[in-house]
C-alpha positions in Angstrom: 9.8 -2.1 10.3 6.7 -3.5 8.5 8.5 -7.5 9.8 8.7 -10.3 7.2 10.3 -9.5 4.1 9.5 -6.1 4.3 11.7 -5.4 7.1 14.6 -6.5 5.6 14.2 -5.4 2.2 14.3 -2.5 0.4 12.6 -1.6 -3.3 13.2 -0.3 -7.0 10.9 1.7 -8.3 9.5 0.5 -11.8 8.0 3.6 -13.9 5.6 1.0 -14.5 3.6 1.3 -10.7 2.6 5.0 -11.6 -0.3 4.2 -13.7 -1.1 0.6 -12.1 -0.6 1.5 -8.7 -4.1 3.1 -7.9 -4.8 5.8 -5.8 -6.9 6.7 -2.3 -8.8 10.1 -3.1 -11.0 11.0 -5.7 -10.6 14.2 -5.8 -6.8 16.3 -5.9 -5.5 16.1 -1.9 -3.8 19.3 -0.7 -1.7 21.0 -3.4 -0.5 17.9 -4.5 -2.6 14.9 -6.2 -1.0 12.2 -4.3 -1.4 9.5 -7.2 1.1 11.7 -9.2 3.9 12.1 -6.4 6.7 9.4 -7.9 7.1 6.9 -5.3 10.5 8.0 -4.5 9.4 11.6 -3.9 7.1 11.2 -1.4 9.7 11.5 1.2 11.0 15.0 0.0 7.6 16.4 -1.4 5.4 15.4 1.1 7.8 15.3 4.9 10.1 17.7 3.0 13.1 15.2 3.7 15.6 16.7 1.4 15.3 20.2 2.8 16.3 18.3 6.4 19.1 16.6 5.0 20.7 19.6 3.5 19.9 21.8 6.7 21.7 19.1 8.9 24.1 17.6 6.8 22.4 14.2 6.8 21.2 11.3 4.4 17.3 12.4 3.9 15.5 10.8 6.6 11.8 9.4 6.7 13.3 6.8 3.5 10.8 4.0 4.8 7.6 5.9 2.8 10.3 5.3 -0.1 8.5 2.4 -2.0 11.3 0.2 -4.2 10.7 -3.9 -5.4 12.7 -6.0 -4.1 16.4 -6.0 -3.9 17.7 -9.6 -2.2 20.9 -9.5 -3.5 21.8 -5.7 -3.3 23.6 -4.8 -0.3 21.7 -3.9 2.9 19.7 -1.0 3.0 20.9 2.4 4.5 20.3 3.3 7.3 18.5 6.8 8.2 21.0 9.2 8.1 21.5 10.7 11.5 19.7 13.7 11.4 19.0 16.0 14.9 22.3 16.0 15.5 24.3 19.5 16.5 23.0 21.4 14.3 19.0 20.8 15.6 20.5 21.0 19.4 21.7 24.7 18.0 18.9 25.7 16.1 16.3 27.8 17.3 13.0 26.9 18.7 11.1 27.6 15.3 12.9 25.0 13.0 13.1 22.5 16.0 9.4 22.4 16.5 8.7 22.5 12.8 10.6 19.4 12.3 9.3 17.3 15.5 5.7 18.4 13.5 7.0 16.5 10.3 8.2 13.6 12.2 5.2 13.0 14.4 3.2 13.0 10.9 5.6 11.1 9.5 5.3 8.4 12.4 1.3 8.5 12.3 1.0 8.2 8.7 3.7 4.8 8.8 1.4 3.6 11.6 -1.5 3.7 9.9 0.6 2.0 6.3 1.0 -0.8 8.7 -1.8 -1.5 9.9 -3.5 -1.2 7.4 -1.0 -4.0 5.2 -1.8 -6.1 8.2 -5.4 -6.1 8.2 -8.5 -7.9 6.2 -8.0 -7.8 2.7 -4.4 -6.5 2.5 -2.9 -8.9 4.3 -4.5 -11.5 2.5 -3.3 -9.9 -0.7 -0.1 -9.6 1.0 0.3 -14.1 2.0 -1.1 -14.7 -1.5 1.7 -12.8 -3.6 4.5 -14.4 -0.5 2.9 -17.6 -1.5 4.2 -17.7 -5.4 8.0 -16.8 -3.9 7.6 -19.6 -1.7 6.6 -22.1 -4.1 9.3 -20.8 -6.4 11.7 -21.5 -4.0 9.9 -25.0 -3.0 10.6 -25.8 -7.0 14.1 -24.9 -6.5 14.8 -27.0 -3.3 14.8 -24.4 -0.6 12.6 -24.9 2.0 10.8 -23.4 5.4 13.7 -23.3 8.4 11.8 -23.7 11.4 7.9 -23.9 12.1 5.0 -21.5 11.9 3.3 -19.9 9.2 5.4 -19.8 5.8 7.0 -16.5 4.5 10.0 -15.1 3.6 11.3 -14.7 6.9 10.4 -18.5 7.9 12.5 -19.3 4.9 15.6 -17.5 5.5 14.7 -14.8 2.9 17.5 -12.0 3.6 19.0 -13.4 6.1 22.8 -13.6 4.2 22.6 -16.8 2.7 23.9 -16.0 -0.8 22.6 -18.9 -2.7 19.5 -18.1 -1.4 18.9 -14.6 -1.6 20.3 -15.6 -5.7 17.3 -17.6 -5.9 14.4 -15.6 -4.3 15.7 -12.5 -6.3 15.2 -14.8 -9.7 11.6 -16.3 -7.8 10.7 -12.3 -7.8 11.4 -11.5 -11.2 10.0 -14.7 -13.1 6.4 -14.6 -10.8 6.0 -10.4 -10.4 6.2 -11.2 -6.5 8.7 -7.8 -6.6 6.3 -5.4 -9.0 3.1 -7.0 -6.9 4.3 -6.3 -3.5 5.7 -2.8 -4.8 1.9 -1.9 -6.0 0.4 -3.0 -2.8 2.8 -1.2 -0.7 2.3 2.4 -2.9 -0.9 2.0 -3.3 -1.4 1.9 0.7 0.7 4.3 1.5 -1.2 6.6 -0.9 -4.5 5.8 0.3 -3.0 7.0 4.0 -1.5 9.9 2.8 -5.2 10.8 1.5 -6.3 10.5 5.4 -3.9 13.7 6.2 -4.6 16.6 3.8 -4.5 19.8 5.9 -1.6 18.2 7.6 0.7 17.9 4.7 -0.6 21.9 3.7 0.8 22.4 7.3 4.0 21.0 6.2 4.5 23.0 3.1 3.6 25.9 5.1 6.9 25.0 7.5 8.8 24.6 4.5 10.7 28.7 4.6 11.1 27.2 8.6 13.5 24.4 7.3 15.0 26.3 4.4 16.1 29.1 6.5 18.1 26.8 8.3 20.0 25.9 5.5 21.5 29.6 4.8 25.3 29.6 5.0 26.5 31.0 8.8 26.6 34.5 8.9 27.9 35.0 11.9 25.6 33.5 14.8 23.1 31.0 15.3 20.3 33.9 14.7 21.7 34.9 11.5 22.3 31.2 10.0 18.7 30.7 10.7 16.9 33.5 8.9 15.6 34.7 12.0 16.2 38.7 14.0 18.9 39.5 16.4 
């Protein structure tokens, strides 16, 4: 999504982000202080992801706000799970318009993540950390595929080739490329989130909406939904 490396990666969480990573607000943000959200609950706490998935029978959507180092040489990441399928076409109004709320948020908020890690300071941040994978793998006689700027992507980071993928994976671990791209990325993300506090009170506020619509069927659409005949 994010292009590069980013879109063709996924990343492990290291306990050790939470107190380097930094964090957007001064002050608390909502109920929640963002900077104490684990990375790989934003998803579920924040775009309530998990109560989605078990209404609809899905893997939890919105896993790109999921931050995680570098993986080259697990296997590809999942994909979103398919959710809005026949159970949203059946639901009622209520839980259908609740969840196109979370998922238009969900949208602006990863906007704004990527812009931001493309602009000024961040993307310089960004080239300098690529730069000590790519002279890693320069040391270990891979080189840049085709012209145009160096990155991963120019190198064939990701792309399937075994032997490489082996040896950016190593390049990560020995230079902190994987925990420094990891902090950048949660750190961002949290300083968005920080733009949208009534928003995600909103959200929580939709949250009975969502949960309703995970009752067992009782009998009718109405019924499975928590809502009057």
């Amino acid at each position: 999504m994010l292009g590069g490396i980013v879109g063709v990666t996924r990343f492990v969480l290291s306990a050790l982000l939470i107190p380097l990573a930094g964090c957007a607000a001064t002050k608390p943000a909502t109920d929640f202080t963002y900077q104490d959200v684990p990375a790989e609950r934003i998803a579920d706490r924040l775009f309530l992801a998990d109560v989605i998935a078990e209404t609809e029978g899905c893997e939890p959507p919105f896993s790109d706000v999921v931050v995680r180092r570098p993986n080259f040489t697990g296997p590809p990441p999942p994909v979103d799970g398919g959710c809005g399928g026949s159970v949203r076409s059946s639901a009622p109004w209520e839980y259908v318009n609740a969840v196109k709320r979370i998922t238009a948020l969900h949208d602006v908020v990863v906007h704004e993540w990527q812009v931001l890690l493309q602009s000024g300071p961040e993307a310089a941040e960004t080239r300098a950390t690529e730069a000590t994978l790519l002279h890693c793998l320069d040391r270990v006689g891979f080189t840049q595929l085709g012209p145009g700027d160096p990155s991963p992507a120019s190198y064939g980071v990701g792309s399937g080739d075994l032997a490489l993928n082996n040896a950016a994976q190593r390049c990560s671990d020995e230079t902190g490329y994987g925990w420094r791209t990891a902090a950048q990325r949660l750190r961002t993300l949290r300083s968005v989130l920080g733009r949208h506090e009534s928003e995600f009170n909103d959200v929580e506020r939709l949250r009975p909406v969502l949960e309703r619509g995970a009752l067992p069927d009782q009998g009718s659409d109405r019924t499975r939904f928590g809502l009057p005949l």
